[in-house]
C-alpha positions in Angstrom: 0.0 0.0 0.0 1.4 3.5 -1.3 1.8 6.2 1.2 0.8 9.9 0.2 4.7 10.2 0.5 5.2 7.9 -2.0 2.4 9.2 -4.1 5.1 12.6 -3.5 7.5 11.0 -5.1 5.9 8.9 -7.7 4.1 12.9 -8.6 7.7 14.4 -8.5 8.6 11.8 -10.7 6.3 12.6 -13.0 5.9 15.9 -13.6 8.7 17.8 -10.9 9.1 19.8 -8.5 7.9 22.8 -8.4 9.8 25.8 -9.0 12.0 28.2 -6.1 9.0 30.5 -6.3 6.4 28.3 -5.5 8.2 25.9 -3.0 9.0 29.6 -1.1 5.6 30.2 -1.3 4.4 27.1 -0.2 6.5 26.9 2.9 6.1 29.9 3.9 2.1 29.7 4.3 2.7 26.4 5.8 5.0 27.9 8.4 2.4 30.6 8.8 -0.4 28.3 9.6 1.7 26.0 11.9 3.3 28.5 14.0 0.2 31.2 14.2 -2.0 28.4 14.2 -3.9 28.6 11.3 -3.7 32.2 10.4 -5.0 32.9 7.0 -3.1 33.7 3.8 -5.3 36.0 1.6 -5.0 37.0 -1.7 -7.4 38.6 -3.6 -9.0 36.5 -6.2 -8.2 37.9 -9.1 -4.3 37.5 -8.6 -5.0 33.8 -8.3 -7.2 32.4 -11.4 -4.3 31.6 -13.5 -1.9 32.6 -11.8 1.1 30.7 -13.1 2.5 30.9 -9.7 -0.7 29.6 -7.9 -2.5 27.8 -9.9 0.1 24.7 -10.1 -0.1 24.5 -6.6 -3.4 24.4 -6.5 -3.6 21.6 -9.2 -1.2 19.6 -7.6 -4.0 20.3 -4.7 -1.0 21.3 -2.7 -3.0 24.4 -1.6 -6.6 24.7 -0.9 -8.9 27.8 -1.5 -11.7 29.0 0.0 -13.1 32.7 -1.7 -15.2 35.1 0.1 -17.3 37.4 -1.7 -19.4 39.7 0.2 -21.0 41.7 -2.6 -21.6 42.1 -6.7 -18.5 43.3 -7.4 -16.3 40.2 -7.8 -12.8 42.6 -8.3 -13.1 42.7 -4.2 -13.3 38.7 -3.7 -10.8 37.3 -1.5 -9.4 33.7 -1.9 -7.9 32.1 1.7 -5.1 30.1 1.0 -5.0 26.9 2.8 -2.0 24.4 2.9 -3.5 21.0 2.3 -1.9 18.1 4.5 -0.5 16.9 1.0 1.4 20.3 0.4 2.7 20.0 4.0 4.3 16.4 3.8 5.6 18.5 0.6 7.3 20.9 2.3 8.8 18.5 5.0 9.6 16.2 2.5 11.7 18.9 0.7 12.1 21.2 3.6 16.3 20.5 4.1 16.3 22.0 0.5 13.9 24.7 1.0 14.5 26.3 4.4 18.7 27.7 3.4 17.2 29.4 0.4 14.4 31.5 2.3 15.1 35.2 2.6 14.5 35.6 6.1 15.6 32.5 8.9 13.5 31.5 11.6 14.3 33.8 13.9 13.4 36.7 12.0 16.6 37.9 10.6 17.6 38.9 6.8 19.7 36.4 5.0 22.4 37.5 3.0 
């Protein structure tokens, strides 16, 4: 029986990894939502449909969405940007080659 770690692999395999951008991304709402438990990401909605940032991520259903849209004018609709548990095992999968190419370490401090 295949493990959604394997099915990590066997995905990575396939098609690859994603690229600096979206791995940064990625981790970095997932580090958001562990360590502020849960505090949401938003973008507004019209930076994400077809984004070619975001939307890979979101096919890959590494990242979730969930839009609010509290009136007619759909310009002002707000997606929330949730890390699925597959995008997490992701980002710990990967994380040793992730986490020395972030800007900023975990204490807070620019990286140079």
């Amino acid at each position: 029986m295949a493990t959604e770690v394997d099915d990590i692999i066997a995905e990575v395999e396939e098609l690859g990894r994603l690229d600096a951008e979206q791995e940064q991304i990625l981790y970095n709402i997932a580090l958001r939502q562990e360590e502020l438990g849960r505090q949401p990401t938003n973008v507004l909605l019209s930076r994400l449909e077809g984004s070619p940032i975001y939307q890979p991520l979101i096919d890959r259903e590494y990242l979730t969405v969930e839009v609010y849209d509290h009136g007619d004018n759909s310009a002002h609709a707000v997606a929330n940007l949730i890390v699925t548990l597959k995008g997490m095992r992701y980002c710990i999968q990967y994380a040793d080659e992730i986490e020395p190419n972030r800007r900023w370490n975990v204490a807070g401090e620019r990286r140079y």
